[in-house]
N, C-alpha and C positions, 0 to 999 in steps of 0.2 A: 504494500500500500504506500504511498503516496505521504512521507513521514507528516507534513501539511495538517494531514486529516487524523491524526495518530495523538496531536496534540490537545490536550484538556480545553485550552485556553481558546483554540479555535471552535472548541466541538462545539463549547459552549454559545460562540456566535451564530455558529450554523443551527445550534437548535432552536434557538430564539426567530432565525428568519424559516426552519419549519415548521412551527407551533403557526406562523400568523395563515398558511396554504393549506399544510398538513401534506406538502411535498415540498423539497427543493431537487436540486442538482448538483452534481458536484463534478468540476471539471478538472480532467487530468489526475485523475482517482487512481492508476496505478505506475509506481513507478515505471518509465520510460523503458527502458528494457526490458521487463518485464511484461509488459504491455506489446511489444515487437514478439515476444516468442508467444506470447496467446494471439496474435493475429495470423502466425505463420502454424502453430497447431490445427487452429479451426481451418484454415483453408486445407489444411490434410484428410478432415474430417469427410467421410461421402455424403452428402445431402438428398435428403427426399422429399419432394413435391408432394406436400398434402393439400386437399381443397376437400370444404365443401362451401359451396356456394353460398348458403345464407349464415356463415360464421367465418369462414376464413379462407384467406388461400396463403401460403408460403411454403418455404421450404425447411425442414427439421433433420437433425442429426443427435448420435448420441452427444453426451457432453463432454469431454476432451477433459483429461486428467487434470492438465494445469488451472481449467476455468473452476471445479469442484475445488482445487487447493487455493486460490484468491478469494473466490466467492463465500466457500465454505469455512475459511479461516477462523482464527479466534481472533486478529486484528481488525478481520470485517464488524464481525460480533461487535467488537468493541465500539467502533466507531458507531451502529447503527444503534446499538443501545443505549451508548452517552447524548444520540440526538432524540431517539424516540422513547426513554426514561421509561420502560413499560419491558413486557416478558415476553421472551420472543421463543416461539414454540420449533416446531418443524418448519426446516426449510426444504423447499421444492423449488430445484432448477430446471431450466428449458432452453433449449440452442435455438433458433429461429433467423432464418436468410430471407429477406425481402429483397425484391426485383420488382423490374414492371408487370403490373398487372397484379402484385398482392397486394393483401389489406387481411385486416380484422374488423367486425365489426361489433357492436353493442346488441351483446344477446345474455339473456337473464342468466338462462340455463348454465352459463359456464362463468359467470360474477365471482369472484372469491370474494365474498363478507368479511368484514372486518379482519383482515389482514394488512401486511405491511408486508407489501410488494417492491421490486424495485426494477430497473432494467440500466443495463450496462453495457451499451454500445461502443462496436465493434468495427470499425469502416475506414475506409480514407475520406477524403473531401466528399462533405453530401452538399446539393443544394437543395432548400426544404423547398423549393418551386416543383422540385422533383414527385413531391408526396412524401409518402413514409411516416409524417412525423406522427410519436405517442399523443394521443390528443386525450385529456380528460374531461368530463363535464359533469359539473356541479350544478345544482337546480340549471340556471341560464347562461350561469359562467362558463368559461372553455380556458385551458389550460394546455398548451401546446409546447414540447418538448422535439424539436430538428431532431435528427439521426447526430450525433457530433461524438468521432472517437473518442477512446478511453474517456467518456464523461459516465459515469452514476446518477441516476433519478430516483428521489427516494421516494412513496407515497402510500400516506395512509387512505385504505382502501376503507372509507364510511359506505353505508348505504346508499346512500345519495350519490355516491360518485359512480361514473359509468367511463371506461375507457375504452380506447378502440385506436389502432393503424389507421391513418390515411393511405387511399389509394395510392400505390405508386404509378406514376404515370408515364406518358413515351416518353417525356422530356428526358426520362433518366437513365435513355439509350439502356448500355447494357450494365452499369452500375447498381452494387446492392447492399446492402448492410448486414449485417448482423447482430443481434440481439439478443443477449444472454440475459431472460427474464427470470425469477424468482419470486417466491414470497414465504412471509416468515407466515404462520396459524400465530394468530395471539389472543 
């Protein structure tokens, strides 16, 4: 991790700006090298094309050893504990490649309730004109999170909140990201 976010003195700023959303982000979350050999792991990984049309379409893979040793760490813990001050149960991780033509949409049936989710983007240069981006919605509010490498999103997942993929579009020729999403049961 990213010693940055390791320290007390920062967490404590970051949790104060996410108590006011109940998400924030955190950019440049794992140290740089570190962050180079999980970019070249996942592209070793073999990807598989799932869809079904009224919930999703992308691509999925198992989870690649290094992402379960960052993500699953006790430094992760650490960090997401000292911002979300609360008991963080089972975590469940996911690999996910978006390209043109996928998306996720807002559908009841698959909502994780009251959880503390997060996604940890994987990519080179995105442009959100592209699509893609994590989009959340609050009663009317909308909360929109670009594809941006090694960045972390953190977000408490209330009832009210509903998220979903933007479509990716042609713009994004043959560009795609990847998405190593999670979430803790609390």
């Amino acid at each position: 991790m990213n010693s940055y976010y390791l320290d007390k003195v920062n967490l404590k700023i970051i949790r104060g700006n996410f108590l006011e959303k109940g998400m924030i982000r955190l950019d440049g979350f794992v140290e740089e090298n570190l962050y180079e050999r999980l970019k070249r792991e996942i592209e070793k990984e073999k990807f598989i094309h799932e869809k079904i049309a009224t919930k999703f379409s992308y691509s999925a893979c198992k989870l690649p050893a290094l992402a379960r040793e960052i993500l699953d760490s006790p430094e992760l813990r650490f960090i997401v504990q000292n911002i979300y001050r609360k008991k963080l149960g089972k975590l469940n991780l996911e690999v996910r490649k978006f390209g043109h033509r996928d998306y996720t949409l807002i559908h009841d049936s698959i909502l994780k309730k009251d959880t503390l989710e997060f996604i940890f983007f994987v990519c080179e240069q995105w442009n959100p004109k592209w699509g893609g981006n994590k989009v959340y919605v609050k009663k009317e509010k909308s909360y929109v999170f670009p594809p941006r490498g090694n960045s972390f999103v953190l977000v408490e997942n209330k009832k009210e909140l509903k998220g979903f993929v933007q479509y990716v579009n042609h713009l994004s020729k043959k560009n795609k990201f990847t998405a190593v999403e999670g979430f803790f049961s609390v």
